[in-house]
N, CA and C atoms of all chains as a GROMACS GRO file, in nm:
protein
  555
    1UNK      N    1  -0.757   2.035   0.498
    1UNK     CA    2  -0.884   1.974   0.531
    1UNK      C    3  -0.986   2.075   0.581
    2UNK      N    4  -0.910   2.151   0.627
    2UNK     CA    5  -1.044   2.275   0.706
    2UNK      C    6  -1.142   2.365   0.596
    3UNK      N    7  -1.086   2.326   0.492
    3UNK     CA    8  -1.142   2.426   0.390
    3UNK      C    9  -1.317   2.329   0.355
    4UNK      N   10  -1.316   2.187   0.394
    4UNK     CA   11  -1.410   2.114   0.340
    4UNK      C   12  -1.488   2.089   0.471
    5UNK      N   13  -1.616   2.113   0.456
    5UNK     CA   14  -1.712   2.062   0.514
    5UNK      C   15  -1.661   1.890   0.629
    6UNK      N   16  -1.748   1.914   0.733
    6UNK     CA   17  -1.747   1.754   0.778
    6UNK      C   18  -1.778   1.652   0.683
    7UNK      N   19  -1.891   1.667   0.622
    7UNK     CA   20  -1.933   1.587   0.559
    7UNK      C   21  -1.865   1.543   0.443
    8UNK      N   22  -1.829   1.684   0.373
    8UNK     CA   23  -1.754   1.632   0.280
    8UNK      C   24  -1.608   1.594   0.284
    9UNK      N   25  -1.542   1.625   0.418
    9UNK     CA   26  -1.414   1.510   0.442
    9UNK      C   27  -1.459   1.348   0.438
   10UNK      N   28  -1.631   1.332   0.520
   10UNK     CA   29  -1.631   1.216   0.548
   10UNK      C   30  -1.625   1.134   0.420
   11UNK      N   31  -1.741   1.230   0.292
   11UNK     CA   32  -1.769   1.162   0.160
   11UNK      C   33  -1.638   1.129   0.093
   12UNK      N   34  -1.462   1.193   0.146
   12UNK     CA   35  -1.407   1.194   0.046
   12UNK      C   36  -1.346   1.027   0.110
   13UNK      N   37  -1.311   1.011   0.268
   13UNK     CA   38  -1.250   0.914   0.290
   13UNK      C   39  -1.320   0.779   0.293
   14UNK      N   40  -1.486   0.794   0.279
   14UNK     CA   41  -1.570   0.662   0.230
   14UNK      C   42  -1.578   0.617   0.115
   15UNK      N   43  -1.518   0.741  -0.010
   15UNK     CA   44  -1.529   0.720  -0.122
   15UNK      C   45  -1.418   0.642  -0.146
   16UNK      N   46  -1.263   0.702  -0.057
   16UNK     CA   47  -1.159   0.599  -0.080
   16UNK      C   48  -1.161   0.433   0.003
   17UNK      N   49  -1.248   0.465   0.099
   17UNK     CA   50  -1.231   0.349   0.152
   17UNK      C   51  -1.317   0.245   0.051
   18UNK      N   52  -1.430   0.262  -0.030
   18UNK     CA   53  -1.515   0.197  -0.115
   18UNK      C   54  -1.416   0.191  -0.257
   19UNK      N   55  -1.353   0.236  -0.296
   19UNK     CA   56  -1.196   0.194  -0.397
   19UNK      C   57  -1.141   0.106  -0.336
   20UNK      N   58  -1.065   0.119  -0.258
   20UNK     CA   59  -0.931  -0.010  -0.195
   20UNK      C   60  -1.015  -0.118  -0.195
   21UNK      N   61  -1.145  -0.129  -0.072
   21UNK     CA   62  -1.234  -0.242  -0.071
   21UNK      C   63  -1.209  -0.310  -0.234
   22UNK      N   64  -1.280  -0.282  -0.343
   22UNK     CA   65  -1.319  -0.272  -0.473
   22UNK      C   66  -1.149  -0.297  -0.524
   23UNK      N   67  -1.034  -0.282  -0.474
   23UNK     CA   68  -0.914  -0.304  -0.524
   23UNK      C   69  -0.916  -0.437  -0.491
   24UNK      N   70  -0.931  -0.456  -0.362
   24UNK     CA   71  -0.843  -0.579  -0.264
   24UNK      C   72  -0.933  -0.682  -0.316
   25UNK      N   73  -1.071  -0.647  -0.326
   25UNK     CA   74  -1.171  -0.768  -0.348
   25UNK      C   75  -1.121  -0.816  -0.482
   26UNK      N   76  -1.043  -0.753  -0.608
   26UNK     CA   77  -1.066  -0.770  -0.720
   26UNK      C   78  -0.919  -0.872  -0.713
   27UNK      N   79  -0.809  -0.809  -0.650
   27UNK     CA   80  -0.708  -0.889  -0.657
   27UNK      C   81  -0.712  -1.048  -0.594
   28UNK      N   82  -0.835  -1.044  -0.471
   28UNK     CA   83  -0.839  -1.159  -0.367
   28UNK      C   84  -0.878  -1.234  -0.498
   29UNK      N   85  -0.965  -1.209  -0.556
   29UNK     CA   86  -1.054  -1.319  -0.668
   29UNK      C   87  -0.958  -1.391  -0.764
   30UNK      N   88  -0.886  -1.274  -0.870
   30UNK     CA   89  -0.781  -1.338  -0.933
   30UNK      C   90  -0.710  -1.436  -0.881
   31UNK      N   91  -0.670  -1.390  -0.766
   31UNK     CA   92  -0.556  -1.467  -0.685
   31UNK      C   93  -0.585  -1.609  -0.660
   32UNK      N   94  -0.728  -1.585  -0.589
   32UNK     CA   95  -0.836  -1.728  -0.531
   32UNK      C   96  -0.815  -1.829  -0.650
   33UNK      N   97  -0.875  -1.796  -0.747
   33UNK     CA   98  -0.873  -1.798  -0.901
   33UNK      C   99  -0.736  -1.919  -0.922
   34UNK      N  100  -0.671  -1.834  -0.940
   34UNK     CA  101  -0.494  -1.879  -0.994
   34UNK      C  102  -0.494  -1.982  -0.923
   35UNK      N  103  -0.511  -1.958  -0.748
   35UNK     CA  104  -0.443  -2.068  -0.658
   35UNK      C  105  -0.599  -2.196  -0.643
   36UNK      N  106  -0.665  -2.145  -0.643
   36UNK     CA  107  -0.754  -2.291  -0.647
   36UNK      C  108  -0.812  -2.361  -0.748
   37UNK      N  109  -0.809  -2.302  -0.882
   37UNK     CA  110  -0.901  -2.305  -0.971
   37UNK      C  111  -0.836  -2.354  -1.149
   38UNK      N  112  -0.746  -2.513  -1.159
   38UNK     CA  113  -0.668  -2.473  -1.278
   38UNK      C  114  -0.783  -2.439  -1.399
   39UNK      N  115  -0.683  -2.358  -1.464
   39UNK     CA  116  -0.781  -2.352  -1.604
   39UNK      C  117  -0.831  -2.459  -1.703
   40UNK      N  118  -0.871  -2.539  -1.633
   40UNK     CA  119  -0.941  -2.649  -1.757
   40UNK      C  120  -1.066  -2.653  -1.713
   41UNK      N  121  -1.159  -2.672  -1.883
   41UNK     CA  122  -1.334  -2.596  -1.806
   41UNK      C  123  -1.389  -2.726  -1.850
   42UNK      N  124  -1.342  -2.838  -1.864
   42UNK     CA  125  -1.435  -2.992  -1.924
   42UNK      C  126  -1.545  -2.962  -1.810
   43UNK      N  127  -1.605  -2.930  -1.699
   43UNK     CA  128  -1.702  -2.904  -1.649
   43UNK      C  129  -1.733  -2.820  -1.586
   44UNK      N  130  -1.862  -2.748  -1.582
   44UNK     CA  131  -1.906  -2.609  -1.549
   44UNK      C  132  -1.925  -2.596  -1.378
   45UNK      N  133  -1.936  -2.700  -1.310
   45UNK     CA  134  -1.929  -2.726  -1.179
   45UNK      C  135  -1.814  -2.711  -1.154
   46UNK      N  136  -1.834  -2.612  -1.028
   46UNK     CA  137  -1.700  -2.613  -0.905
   46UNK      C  138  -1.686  -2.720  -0.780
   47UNK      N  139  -1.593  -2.807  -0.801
   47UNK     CA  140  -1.556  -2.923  -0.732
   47UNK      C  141  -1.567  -2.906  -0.609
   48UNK      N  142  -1.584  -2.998  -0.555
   48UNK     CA  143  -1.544  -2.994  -0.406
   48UNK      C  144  -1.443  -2.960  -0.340
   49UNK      N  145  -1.341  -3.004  -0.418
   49UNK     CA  146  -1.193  -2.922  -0.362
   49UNK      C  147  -1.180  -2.771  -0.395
   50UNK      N  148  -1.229  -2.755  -0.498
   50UNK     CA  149  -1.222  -2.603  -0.562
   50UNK      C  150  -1.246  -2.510  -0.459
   51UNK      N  151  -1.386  -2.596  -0.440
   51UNK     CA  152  -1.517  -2.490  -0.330
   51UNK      C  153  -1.443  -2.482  -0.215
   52UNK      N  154  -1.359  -2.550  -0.166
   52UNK     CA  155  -1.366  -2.538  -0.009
   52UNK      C  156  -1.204  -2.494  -0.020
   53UNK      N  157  -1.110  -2.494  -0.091
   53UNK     CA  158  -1.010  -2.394  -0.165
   53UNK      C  159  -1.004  -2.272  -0.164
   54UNK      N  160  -1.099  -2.230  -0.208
   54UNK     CA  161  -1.188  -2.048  -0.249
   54UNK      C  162  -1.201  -2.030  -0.110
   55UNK      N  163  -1.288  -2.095  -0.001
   55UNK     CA  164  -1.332  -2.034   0.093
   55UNK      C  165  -1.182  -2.037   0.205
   56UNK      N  166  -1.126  -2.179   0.179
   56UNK     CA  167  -0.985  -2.086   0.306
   56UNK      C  168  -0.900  -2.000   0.239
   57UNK      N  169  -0.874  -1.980   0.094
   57UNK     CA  170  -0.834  -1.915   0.025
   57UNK      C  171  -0.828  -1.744   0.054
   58UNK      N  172  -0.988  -1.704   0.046
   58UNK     CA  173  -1.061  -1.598   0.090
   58UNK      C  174  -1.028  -1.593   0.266
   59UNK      N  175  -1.052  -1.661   0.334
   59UNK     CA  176  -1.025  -1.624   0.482
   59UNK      C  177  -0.807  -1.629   0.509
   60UNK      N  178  -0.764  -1.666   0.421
   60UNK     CA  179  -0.632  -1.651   0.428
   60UNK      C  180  -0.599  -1.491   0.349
   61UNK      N  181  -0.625  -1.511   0.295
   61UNK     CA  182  -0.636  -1.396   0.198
   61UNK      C  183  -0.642  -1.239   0.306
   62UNK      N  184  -0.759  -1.283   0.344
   62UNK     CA  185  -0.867  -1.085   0.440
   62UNK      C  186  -0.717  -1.159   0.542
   63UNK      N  187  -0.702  -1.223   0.620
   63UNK     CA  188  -0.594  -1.246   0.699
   63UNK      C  189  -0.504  -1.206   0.730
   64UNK      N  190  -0.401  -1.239   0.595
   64UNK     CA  191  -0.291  -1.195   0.582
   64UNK      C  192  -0.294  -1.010   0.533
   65UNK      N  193  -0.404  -0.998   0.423
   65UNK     CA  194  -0.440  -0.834   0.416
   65UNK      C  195  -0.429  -0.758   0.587
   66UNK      N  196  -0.507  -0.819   0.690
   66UNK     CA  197  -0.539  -0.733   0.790
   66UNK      C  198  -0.396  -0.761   0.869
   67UNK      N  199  -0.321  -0.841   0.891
   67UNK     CA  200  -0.175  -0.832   0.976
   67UNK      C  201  -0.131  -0.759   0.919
   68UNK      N  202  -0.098  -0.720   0.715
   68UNK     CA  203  -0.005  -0.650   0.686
   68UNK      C  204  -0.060  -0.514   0.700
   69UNK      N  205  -0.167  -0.516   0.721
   69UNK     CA  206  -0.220  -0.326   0.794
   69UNK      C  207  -0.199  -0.299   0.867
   70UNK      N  208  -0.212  -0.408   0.983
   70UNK     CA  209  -0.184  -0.366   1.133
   70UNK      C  210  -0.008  -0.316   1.145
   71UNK      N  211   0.105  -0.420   1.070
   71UNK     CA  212   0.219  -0.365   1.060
   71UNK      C  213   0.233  -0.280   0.979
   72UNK      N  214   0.200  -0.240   0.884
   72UNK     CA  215   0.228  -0.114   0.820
   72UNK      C  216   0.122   0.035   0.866
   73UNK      N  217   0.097  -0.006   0.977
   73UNK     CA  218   0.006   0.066   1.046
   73UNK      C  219   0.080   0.123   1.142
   74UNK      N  220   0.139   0.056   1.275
   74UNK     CA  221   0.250   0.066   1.323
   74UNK      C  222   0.392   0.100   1.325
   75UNK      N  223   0.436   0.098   1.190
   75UNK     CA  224   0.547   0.147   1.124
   75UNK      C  225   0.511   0.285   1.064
   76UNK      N  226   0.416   0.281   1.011
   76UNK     CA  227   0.386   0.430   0.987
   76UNK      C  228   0.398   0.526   1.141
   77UNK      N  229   0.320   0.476   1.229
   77UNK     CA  230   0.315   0.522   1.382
   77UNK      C  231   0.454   0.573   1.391
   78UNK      N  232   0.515   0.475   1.420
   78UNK     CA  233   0.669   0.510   1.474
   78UNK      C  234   0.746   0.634   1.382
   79UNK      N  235   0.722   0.586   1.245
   79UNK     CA  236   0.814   0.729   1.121
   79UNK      C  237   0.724   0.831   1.187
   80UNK      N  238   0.606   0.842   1.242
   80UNK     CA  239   0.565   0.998   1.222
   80UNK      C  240   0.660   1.073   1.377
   81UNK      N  241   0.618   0.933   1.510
   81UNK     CA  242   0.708   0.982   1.644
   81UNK      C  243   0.844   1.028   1.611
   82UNK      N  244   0.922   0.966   1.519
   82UNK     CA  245   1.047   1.016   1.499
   82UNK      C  246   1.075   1.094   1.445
   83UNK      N  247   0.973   1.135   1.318
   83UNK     CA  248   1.001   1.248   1.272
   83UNK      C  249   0.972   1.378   1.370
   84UNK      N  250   0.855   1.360   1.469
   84UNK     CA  251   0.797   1.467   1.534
   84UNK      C  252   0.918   1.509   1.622
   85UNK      N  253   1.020   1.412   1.642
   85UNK     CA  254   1.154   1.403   1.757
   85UNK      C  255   1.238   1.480   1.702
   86UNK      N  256   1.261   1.420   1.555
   86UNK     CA  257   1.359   1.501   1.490
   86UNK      C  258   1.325   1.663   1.464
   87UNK      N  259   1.212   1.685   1.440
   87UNK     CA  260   1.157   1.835   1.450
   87UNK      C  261   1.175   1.865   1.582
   88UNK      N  262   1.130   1.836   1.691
   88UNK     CA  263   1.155   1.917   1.809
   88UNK      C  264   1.335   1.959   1.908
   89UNK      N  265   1.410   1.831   1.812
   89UNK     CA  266   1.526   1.893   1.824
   89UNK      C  267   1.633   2.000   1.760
   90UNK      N  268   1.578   1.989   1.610
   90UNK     CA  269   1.623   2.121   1.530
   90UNK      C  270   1.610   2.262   1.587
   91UNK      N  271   1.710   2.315   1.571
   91UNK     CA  272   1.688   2.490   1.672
   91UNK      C  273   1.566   2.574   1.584
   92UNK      N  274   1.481   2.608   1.634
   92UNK     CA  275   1.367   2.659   1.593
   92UNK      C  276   1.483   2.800   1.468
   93UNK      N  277   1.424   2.831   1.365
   93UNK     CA  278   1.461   2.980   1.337
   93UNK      C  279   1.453   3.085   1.373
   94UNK      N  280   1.532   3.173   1.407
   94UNK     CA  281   1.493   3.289   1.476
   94UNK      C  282   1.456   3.407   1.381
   95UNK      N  283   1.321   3.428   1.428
   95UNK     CA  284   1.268   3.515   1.357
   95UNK      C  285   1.392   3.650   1.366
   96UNK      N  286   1.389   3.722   1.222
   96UNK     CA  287   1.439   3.856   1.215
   96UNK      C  288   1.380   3.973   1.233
   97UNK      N  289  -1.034   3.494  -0.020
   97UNK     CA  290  -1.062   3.379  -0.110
   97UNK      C  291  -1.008   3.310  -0.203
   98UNK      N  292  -0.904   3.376  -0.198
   98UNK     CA  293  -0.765   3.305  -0.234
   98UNK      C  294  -0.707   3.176  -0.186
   99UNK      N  295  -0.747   3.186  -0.060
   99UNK     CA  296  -0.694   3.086   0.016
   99UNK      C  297  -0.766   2.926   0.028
  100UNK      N  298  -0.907   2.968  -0.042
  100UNK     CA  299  -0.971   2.844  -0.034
  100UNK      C  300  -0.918   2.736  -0.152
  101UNK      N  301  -0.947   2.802  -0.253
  101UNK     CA  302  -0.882   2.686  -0.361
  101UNK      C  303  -0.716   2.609  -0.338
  102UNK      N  304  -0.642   2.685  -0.228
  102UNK     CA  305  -0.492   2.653  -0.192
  102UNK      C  306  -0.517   2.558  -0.111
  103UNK      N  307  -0.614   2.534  -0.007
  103UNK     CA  308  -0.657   2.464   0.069
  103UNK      C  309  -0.678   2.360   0.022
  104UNK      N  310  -0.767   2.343  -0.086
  104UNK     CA  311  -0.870   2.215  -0.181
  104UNK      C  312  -0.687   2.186  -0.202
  105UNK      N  313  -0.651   2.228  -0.311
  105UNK     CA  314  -0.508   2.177  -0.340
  105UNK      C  315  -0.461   2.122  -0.243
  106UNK      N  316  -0.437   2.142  -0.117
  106UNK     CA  317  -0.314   2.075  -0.019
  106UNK      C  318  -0.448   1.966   0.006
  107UNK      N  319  -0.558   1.956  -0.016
  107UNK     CA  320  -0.652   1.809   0.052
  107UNK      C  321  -0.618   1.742  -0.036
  108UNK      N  322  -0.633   1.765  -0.146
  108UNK     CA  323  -0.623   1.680  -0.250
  108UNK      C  324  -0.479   1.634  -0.247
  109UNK      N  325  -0.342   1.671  -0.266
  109UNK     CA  326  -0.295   1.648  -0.279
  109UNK      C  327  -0.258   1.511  -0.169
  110UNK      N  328  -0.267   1.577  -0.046
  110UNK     CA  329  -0.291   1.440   0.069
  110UNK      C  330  -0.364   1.327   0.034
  111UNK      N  331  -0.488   1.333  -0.020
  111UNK     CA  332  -0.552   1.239  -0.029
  111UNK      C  333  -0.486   1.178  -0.126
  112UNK      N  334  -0.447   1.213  -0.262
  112UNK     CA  335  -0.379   1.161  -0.344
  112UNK      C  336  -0.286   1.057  -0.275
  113UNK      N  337  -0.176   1.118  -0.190
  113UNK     CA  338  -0.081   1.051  -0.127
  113UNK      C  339  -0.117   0.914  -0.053
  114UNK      N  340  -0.243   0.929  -0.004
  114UNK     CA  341  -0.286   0.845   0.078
  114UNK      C  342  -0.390   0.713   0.009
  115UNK      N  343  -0.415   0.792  -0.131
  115UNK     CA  344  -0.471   0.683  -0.196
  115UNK      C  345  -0.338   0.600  -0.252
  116UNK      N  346  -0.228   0.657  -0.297
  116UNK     CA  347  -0.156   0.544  -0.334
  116UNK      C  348  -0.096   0.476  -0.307
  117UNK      N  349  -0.105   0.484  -0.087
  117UNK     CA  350  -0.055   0.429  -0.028
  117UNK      C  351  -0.142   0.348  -0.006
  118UNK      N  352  -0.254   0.304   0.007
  118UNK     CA  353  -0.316   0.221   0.014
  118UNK      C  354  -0.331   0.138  -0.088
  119UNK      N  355  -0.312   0.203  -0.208
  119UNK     CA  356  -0.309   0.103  -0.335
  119UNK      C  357  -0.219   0.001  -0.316
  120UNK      N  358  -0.067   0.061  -0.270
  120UNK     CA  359   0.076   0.007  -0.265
  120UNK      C  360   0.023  -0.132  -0.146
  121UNK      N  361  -0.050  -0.055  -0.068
  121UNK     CA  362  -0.074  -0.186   0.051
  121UNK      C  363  -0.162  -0.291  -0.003
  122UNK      N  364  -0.239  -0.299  -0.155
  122UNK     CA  365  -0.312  -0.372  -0.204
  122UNK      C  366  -0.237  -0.486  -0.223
  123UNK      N  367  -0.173  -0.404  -0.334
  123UNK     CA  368  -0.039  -0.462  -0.385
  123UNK      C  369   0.050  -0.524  -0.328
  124UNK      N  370   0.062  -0.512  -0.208
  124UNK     CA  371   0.163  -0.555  -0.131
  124UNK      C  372   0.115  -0.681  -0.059
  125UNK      N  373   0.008  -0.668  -0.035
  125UNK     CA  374  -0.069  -0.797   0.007
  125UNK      C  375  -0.106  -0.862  -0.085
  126UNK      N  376  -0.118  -0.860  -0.183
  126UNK     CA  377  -0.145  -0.951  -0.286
  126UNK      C  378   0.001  -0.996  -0.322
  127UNK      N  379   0.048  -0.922  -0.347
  127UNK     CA  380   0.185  -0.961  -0.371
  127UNK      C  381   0.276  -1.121  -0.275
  128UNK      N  382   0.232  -1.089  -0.153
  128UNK     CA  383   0.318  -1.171   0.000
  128UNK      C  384   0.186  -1.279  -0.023
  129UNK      N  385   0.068  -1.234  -0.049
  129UNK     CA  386  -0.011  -1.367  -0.012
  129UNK      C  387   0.035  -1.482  -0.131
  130UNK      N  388   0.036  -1.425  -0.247
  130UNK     CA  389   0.030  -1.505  -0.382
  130UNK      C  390   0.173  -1.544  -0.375
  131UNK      N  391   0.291  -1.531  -0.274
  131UNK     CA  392   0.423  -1.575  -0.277
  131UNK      C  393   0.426  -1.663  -0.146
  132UNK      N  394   0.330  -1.657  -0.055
  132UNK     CA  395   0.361  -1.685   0.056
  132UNK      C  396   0.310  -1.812   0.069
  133UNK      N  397   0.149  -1.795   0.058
  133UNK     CA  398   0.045  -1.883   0.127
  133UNK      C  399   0.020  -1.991  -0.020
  134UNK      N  400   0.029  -2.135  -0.027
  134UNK     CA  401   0.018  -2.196  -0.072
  134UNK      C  402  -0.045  -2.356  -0.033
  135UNK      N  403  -0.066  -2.370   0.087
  135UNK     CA  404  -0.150  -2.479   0.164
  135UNK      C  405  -0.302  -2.427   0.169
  136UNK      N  406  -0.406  -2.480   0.130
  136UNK     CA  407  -0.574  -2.460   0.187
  136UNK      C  408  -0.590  -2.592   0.215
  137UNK      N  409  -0.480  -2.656   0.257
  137UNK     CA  410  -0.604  -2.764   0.351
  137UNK      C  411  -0.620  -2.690   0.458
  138UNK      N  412  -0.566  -2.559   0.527
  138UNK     CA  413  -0.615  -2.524   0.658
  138UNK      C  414  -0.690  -2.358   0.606
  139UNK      N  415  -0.770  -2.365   0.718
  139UNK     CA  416  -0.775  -2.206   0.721
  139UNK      C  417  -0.676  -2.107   0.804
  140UNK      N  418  -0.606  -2.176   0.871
  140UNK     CA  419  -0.557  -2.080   0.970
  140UNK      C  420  -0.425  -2.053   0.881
  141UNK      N  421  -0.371  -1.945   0.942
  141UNK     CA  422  -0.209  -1.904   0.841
  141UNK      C  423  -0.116  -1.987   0.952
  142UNK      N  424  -0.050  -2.047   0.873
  142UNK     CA  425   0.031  -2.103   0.946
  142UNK      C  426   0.132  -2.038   0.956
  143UNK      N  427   0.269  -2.090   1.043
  143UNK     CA  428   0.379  -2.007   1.174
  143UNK      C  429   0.448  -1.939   1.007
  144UNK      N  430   0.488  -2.072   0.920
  144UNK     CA  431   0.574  -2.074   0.804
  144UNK      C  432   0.510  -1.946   0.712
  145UNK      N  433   0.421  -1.980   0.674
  145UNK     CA  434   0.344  -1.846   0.593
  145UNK      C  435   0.329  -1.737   0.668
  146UNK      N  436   0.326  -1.724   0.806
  146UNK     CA  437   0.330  -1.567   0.875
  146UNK      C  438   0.469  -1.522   0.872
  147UNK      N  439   0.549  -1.624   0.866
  147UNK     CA  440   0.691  -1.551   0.881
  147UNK      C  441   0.734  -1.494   0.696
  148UNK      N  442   0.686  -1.573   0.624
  148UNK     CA  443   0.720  -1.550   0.505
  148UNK      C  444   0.648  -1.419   0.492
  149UNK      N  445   0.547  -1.378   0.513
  149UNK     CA  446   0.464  -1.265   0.498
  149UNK      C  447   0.546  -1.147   0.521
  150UNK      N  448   0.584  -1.178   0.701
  150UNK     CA  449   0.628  -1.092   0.755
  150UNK      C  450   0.774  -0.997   0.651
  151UNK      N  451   0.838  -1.135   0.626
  151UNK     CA  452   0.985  -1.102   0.533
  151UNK      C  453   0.915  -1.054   0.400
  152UNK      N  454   0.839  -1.070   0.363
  152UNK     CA  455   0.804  -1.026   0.195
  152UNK      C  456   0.757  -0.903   0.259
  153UNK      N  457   0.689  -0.847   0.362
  153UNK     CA  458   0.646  -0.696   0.346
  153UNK      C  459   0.814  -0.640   0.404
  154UNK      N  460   0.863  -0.664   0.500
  154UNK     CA  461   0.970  -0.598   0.526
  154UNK      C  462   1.087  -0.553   0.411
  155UNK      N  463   1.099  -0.698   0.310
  155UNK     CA  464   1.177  -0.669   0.184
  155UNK      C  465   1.128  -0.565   0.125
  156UNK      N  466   0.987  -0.588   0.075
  156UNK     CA  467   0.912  -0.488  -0.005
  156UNK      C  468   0.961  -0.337   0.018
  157UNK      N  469   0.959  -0.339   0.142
  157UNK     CA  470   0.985  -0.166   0.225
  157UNK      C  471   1.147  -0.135   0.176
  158UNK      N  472   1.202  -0.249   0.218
  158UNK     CA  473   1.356  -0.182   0.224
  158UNK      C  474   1.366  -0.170   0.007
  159UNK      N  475   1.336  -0.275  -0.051
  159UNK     CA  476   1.344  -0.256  -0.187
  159UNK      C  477   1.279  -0.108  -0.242
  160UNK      N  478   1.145  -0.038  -0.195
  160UNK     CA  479   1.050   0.031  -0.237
  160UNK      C  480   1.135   0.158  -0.206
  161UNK      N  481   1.256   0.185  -0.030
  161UNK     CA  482   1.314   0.302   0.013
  161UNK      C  483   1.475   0.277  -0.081
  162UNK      N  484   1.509   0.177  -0.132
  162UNK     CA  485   1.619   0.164  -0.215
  162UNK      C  486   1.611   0.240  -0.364
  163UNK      N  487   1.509   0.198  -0.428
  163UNK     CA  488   1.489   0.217  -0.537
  163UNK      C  489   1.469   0.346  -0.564
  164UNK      N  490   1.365   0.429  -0.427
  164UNK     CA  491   1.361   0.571  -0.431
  164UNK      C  492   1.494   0.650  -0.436
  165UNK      N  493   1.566   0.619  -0.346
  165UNK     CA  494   1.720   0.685  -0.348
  165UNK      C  495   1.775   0.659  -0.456
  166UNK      N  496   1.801   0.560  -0.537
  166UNK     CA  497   1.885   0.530  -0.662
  166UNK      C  498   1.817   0.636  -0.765
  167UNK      N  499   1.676   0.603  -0.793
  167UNK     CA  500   1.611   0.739  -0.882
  167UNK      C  501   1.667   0.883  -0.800
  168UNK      N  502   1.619   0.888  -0.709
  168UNK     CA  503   1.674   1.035  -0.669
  168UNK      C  504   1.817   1.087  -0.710
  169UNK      N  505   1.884   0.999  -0.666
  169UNK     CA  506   2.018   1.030  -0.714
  169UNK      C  507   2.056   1.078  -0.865
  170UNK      N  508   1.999   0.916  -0.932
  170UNK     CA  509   1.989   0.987  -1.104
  170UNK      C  510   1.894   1.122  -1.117
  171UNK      N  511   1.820   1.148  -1.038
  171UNK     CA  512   1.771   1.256  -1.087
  171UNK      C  513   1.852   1.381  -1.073
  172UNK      N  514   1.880   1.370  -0.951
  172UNK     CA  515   2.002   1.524  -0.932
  172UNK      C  516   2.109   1.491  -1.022
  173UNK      N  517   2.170   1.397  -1.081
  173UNK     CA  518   2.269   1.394  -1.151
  173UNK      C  519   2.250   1.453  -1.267
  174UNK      N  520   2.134   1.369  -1.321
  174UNK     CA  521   2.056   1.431  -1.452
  174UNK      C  522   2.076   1.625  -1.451
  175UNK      N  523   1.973   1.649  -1.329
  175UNK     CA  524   1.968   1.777  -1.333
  175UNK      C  525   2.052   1.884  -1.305
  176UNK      N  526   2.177   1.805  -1.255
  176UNK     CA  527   2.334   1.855  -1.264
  176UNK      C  528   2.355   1.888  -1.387
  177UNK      N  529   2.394   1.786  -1.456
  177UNK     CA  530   2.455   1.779  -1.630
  177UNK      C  531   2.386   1.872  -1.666
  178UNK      N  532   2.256   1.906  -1.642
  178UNK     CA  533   2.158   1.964  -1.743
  178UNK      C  534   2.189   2.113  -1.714
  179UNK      N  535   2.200   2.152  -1.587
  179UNK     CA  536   2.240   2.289  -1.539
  179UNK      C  537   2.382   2.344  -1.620
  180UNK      N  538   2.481   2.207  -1.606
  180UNK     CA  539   2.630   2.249  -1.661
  180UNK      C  540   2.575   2.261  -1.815
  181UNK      N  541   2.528   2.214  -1.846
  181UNK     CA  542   2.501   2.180  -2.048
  181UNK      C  543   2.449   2.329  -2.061
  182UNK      N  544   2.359   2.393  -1.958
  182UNK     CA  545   2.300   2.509  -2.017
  182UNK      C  546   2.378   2.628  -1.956
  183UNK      N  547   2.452   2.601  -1.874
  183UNK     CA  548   2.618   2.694  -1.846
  183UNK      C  549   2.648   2.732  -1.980
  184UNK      N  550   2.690   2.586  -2.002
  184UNK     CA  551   2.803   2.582  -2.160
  184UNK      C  552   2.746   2.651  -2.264
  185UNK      N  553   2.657   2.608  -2.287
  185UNK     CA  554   2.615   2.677  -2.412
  185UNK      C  555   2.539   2.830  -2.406
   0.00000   0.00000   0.00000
């Protein structure tokens, strides 16, 4: 990382964070889609059930996305403490 | 100045890592929601769908660190045989 500018660390991790966004949004829709929406088009209007489907759909959806970050957020935490444990107990090498 | 382009390499390569861990977490949430959550009369997640969540990402993990070891393994095996094959001949 030291080799890149501030800025351009910042441009690289807004650029990924503007992908995943652009991932998650694309999968929430399909998904919304599948689970509220059967495929028969006899009318171009979205129902009342549809509509209000989509919207807890979407707030279940960012929901369940943000718990499974927070735990795989946390689990990442812990692998790095243990690994840092397991490094500080290995006998260093002795230089020759 | 050697050292700069080695540098770009090890960012990149991180970032790489880190983009496809986030992909995997796309995936993974799409995955637990579209298995899990099946009620919208509510908005809230209910106890039943948080626990199901919870077990579909935990499976996910232990299946995702299983599957790595089984490839690994075939791979050194592979690259066993392949070492002895070019012994032999």
């Amino acid at each position: 990382m030291s080799s890149l500018t501030q800025e351009e660390q910042l441009k690289l991790i807004s650029d990924l964070e503007i992908e995943m966004m652009a991932d998650m949004y694309n999968r929430m829709s399909s998904a919304c889609q599948k689970k509220c929406v059967p495929p028969r088009y006899k009318d171009a209007e979205l129902n009342k059930g549809e509509a209000v489907c989509i919207d807890r759909c979407v707030a279940k959806y960012m929901d369940i996305h943000d718990r499974i970050g927070k735990k795989l957020t946390s689990i990442s935490m812990q692998d790095e403490e243990t690994m840092k444990k397991i490094q500080g107990q290995m006998p260093q090498p002795t230089p020759k | 100045m050697t050292t700069v382009p080695q540098l770009d390499q090890q960012t990149e390569s991180t970032m790489k890592q880190f983009r496809e861990f986030l992909l995997s977490y796309n995936k993974l949430s799409e995955m637990c929601f579209t298995d899990c959550v099946h009620d919208f009369t509510t908005r809230k997640v209910l106890d039943s769908e948080q626990n199901c969540t919870t077990n579909c990402m935990d499976k996910y993990l232990k299946i995702t660190q299983r599957i790595s070891q089984r490839f690994q393994e075939a791979q050194m095996q592979q690259n066993d045989s392949a070492k002895v094959h070019s012994l032999i001949s």
